[in-house]
N, C-alpha and C positions, 0 to 999 in steps of 0.2 A: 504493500500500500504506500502513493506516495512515492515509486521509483518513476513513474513519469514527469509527473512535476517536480518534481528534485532534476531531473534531466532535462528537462524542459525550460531551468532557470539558470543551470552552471554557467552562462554564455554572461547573463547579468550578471552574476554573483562575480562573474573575472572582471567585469567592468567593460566589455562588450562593447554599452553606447556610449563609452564613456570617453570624451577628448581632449587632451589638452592644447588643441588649438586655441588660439587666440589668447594663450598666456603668453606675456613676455616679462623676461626676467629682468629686474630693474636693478637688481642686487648682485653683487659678486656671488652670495653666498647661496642665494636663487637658482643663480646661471650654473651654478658648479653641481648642484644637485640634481638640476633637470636633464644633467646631461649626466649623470651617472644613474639615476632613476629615469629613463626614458622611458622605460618599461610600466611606470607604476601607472597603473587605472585604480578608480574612484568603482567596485563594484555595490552593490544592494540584492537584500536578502527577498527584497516583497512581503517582507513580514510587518508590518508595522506595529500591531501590539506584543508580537516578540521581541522586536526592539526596543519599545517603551519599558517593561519588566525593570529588565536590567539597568536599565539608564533611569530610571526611580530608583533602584536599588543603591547605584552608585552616587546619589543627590548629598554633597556635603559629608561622605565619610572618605577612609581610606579604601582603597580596593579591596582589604584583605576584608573587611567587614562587608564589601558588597558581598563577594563570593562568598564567602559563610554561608550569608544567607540564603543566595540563592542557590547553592550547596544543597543548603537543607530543605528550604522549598519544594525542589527537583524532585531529591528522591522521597520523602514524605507525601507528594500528589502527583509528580509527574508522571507517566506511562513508559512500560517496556517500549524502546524500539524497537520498529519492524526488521528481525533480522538477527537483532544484539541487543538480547533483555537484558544483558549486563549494563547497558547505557540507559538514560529516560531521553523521554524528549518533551518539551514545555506542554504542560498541561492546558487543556481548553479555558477560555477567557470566563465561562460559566461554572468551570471549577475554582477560578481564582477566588469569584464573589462570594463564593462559600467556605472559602479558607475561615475557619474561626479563628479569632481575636487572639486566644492561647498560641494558637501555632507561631502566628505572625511574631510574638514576645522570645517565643522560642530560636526563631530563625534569628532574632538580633535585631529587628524590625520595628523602631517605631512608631506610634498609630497613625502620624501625618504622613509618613510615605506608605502605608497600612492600606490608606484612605485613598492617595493618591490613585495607587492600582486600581482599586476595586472599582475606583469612578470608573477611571477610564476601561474596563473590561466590561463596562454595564454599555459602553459604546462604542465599541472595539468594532464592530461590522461597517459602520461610518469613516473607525479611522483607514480604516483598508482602504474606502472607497478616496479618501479626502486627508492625505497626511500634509497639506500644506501649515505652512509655518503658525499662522493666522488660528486654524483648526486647533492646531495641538498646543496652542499657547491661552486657548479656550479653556481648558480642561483644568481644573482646580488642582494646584500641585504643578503643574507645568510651567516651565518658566524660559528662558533663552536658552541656558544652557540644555537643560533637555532637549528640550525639540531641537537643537542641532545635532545631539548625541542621537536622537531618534532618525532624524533625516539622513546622518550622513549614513548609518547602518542598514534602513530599512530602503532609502530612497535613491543611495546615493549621489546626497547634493554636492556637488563639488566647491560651494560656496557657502557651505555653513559652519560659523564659524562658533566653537563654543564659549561663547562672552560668561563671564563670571566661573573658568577654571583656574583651578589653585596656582595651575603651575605653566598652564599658556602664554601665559605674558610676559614672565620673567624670558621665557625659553625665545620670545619671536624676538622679544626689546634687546636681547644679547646676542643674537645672530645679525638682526638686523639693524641699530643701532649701538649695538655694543656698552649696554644700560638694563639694567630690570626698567620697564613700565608696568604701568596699572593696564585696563582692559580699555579704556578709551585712547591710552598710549596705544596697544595693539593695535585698534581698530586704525588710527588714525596709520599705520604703516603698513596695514594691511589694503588700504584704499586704491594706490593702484594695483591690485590686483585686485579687484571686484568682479565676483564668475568665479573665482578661482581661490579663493581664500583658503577654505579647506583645503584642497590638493596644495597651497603654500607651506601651510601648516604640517602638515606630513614631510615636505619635502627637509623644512627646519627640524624639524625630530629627526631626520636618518641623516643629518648631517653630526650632528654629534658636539654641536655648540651648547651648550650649557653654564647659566652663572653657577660660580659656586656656592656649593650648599654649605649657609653658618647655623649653629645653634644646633638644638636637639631636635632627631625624628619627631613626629607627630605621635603621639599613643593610639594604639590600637584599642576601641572603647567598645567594648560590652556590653549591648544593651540587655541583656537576657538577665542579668545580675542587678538590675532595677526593679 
């Protein structure tokens, strides 16, 4: 079940329609990755309330606290997959609704991204039809940086950019400026490359520019011991 259209999608999922015509590189550090990533395309899964899940998940913690949780989510409701019960694969948007309160405490899960999901699974057949920016920033709990985390996974966009991450603005403002910025700093050098922000944003992560990191890790926090 599902080998067709799994077959029928691998062509998007490699990024297929995806071009980077009409990017020009205005940066050394631009120019130098576009031509050693010539090859990178922008793919999308067509999933858009599977991409949503996750990118709630990851709203304002560390990763390792996303994946817990959806760790435990998974296999507590998700289903054998076809093929390899060893593995799950993302439970229906009408199981999500039903997740009781406990489990969500369990998984690590506080109730306002709790909340977030289960809105949006009570309207998940809409978002399929309609993942525009406008749509998904509709939804109580969704805010920029989601819906770009959403778009670029499910859609994607090769222009969305995630405004209000931890670590994207210090990472663009020192590749490209040679500064941490804020996110309107980002934005602001991110401009001429409009269309193409995200795919810029990628190309500045596999270059391997980074300010240095002061002070102490973030903690890894526990919501389950609440």
């Amino acid at each position: 079940p599902g080998a067709e259209w799994l077959l029928d999608g691998v062509p998007e999922l490699l990024g297929v329609d995806d071009s980077p015509d009409g990017l020009v590189a205005r940066h050394d550090v631009v120019l130098e990755q576009a031509r050693r990533r010539e090859g990178l395309r922008i793919g999308k899964s067509r999933r858009v309330f599977e991409a949503l899940v996750p990118a709630v998940m990851e709203q304002k913690v560390l990763a390792q606290e996303a994946w817990r949780g959806w760790g435990y989510l998974l296999r507590r409701f998700g289903e054998p997959a076809p093929g390899a019960p060893h593995m799950r694969v993302p439970p229906p948007p009408e199981v999500w609704v039903r997740i009781p309160s406990w489990e969500w405490h369990r998984s690590g899960l506080e109730a306002v991204r709790a909340r977030t999901i289960i809105g949006a699974a009570r309207v998940a057949k809409r978002l399929e039809e309609d993942a525009g920016e406008a749509r998904l920033r509709s939804l109580p709990g969704i805010g920029v940086w989601t819906a770009a985390e959403i778009r670029q996974r499910a859609v994607g966009d090769p222009d969305a950019v995630s405004v209000g991450d931890y670590n994207l603005p210090g990472l663009v403002g020192w590749a490209l400026a040679g500064r941490k910025v804020d996110d309107a700093g980002m934005l602001e050098l991110l401009e001429p490359y409009a269309g193409h922000r995200y795919r810029v944003t990628r190309l500045l992560e596999s270059s391997g520019r980074r300010p240095p990191r002061r002070g102490p890790r973030l903690p890894v926090r526990d919501y389950r011991s609440f």
